[in-house]
C-alpha positions in Angstrom: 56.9 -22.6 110.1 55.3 -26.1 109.1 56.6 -29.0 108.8 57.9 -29.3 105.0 56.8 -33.0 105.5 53.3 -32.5 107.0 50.0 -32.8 104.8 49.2 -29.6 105.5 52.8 -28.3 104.0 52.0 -30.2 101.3 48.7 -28.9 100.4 50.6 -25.6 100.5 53.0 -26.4 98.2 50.5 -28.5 95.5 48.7 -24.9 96.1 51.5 -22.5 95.0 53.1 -24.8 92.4 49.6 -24.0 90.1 50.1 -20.5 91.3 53.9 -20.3 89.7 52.8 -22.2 87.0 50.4 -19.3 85.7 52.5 -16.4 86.5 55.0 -18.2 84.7 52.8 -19.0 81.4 51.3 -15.5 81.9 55.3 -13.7 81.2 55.4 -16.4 78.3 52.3 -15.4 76.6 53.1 -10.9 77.4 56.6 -12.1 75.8 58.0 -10.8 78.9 61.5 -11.8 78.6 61.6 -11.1 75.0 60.8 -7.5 76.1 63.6 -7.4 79.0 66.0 -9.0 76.1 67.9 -6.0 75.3 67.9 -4.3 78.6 65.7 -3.1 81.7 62.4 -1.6 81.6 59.9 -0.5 84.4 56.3 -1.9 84.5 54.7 0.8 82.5 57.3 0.6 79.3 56.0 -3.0 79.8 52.4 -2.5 80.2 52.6 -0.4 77.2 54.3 -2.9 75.0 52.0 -5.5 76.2 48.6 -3.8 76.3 48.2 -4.4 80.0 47.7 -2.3 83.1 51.4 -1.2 84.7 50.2 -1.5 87.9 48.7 -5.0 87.9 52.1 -5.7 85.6 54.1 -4.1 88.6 52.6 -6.9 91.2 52.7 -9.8 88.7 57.1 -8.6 87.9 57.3 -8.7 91.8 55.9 -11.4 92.4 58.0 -13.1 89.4 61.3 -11.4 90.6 60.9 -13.2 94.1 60.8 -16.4 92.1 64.2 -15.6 90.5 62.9 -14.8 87.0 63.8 -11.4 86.8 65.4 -8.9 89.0 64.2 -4.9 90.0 66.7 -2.3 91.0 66.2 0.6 93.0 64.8 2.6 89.8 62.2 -0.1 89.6 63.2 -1.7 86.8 62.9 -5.2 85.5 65.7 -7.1 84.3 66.2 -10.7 83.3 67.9 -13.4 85.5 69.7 -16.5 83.6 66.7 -18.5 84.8 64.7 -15.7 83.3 66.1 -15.9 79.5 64.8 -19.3 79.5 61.2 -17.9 79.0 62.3 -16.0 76.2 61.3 -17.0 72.8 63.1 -15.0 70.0 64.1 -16.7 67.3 62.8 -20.4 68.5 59.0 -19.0 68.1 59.6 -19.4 64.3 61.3 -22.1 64.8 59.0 -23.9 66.7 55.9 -22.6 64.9 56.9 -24.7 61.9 57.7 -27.8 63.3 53.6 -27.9 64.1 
């Protein structure tokens, strides 16, 4: 394992932290959390209430999951974390739709 100090650990990190950003922005705009809000659901209920491919959705909830925004059980289905529920719009879309 690197360094955490060196430039090379660095680069790394400046590397992932635009990675997280769009996988993070990418469950914001599928409404992601919205969708987990009243309980779990695997990647195809989600594909299908987003329009998107389950298996690609499978990877990107995975990948999400390892960053502590949702969790997966042994059924393979998606639930939120309390980190999670922060990316969940709900009522404060409206909200925040009319303040622009």
């Amino acid at each position: 394992m690197p360094d955490p100090e060196s430039p090379r650990a660095q680069l790394v990190q400046m590397a992932m932290a635009h990675w997280v950003s769009r996988l993070v922005f990418t469950a914001a705009q599928l409404n992601l959390a919205d969708h987990l809000a009243d309980g779990p659901r695997t990647a195809a209920e989600l594909g299908q209430l987003t329009s998107t491919d389950a298996p690609s959705l499978h990877r990107v909830m995975r990948t999400l999951a390892s960053l502590g925004l949702f969790t997966e059980d042994s059924t393979h289905r998606f639930s939120l974390t309390p980190l999670g529920t922060r990316n969940a719009w709900g009522k404060r879309r409206a909200a925040f739709k009319t303040q622009w």
